[in-house]
C-alpha positions in Angstrom: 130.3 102.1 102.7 127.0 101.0 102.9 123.8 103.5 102.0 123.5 106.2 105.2 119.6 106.1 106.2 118.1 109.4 106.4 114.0 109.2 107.3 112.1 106.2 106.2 108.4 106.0 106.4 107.2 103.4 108.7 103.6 104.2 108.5 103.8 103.8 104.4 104.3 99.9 105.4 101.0 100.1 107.6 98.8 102.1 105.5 99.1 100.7 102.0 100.4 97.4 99.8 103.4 98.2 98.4 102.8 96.8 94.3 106.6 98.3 92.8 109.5 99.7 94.5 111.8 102.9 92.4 114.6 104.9 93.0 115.1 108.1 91.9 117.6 111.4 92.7 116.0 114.4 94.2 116.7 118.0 93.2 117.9 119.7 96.6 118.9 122.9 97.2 122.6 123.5 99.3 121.3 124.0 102.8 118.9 121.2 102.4 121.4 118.7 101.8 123.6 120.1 104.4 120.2 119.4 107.2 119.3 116.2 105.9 123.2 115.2 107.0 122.0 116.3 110.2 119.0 114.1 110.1 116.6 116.4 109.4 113.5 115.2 107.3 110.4 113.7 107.3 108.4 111.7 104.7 104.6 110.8 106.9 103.1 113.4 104.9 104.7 113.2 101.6 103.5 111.8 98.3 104.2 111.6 94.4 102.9 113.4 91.7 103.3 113.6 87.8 102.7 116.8 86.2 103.9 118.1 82.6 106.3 114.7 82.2 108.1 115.4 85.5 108.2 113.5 88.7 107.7 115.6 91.9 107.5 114.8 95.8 105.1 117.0 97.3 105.4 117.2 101.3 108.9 116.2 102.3 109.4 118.1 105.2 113.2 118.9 105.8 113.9 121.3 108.2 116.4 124.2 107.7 120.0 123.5 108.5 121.2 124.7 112.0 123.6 126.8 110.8 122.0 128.5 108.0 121.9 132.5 108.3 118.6 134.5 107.9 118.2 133.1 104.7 117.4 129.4 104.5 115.1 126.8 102.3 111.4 126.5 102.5 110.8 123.4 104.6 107.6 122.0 102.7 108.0 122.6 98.9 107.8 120.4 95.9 111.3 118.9 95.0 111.6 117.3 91.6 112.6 113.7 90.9 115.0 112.7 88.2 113.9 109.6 86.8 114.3 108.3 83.1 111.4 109.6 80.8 110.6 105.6 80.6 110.3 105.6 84.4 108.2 108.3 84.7 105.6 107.0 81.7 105.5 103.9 83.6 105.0 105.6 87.0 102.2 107.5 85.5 100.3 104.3 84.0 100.2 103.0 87.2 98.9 106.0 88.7 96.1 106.2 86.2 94.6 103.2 87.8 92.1 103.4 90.5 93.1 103.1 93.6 97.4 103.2 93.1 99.2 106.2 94.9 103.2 106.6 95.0 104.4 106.8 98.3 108.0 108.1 99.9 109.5 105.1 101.7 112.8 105.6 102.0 115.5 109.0 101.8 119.1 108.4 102.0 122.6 108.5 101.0 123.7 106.4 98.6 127.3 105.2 98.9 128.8 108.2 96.4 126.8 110.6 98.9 124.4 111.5 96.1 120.8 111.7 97.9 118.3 109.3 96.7 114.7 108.6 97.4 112.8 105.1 97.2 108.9 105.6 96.4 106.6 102.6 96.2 103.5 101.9 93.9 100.8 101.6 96.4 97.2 100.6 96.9 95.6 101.0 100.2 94.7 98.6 102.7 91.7 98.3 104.0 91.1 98.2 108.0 90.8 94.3 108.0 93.9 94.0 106.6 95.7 95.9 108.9 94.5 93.8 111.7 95.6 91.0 109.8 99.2 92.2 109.6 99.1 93.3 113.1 98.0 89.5 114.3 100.7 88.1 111.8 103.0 90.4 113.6 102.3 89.5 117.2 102.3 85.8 116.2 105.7 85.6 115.0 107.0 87.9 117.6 105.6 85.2 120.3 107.2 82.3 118.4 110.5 83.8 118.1 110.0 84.4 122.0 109.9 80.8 122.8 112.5 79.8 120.6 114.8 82.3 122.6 113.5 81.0 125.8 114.1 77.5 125.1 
């Protein structure tokens, strides 16, 4: 069984250079676990912080589960990350530099069904670099074209 994709943050890969790549668990409540089975999350506005030694993603939006009663999960709340302590010092030098964010790329099911989130190390690109990646883009999408056609 391979990992079962949940949300992935496309517009992480357009904004910023991604410097590191970790992994981490993430603290959920029942009925969130039980929505994002359903499908039901959403990382564009989320982020990574580090406060009092502990890892936190702030902004993961995960809808309540459909059939939850009157009492159900606050969609937007802060959801702590279980990493190492080793992790997380090394998270937060990187962070200390200028310019470095940590950004939610990735939330999923990993293949014993534990839920798992992959945040990048990021710096942000600047708007000439985005056009760059677009051209790149549009280039090897024409070239792969004409090999089909040929």
């Amino acid at each position: 069984m391979n990992k079962q994709i949940v949300a992935t943050n496309r517009k992480a890969f357009h904004e910023y250079h991604i410097l590191d790549k970790f992994e981490a668990g993430i603290e959920l409540l029942g009925s969130e676990v039980k929505s994002l089975r359903e499908g039901n999350a959403n990382l564009k506005e989320a982020y990574i912080v580090i406060r009092k030694g502990q890892a936190r993603a702030v902004g993961i939006h995960i809808s309540p589960y459909s059939h939850t009663g009157f009492e159900g999960h606050e969609p937007v709340r802060g959801r702590r990350l279980l990493l190492h302590k080793r992790e997380i010092q090394k998270i937060k030098n990187s962070l200390d530099q200028k310019g470095l964010t940590a950004v939610p790329l990735q939330l999923y099911f990993n293949p014993k069904g534990w839920a798992k989130l992959e945040f990048g190390i990021a710096k942000g690109k600047k708007i000439y670099d985005k056009k760059e990646a677009i051209r790149e883009r549009d280039i090897k999408r024409d070239a792969d074209r004409e090999l089909r056609n040929r």
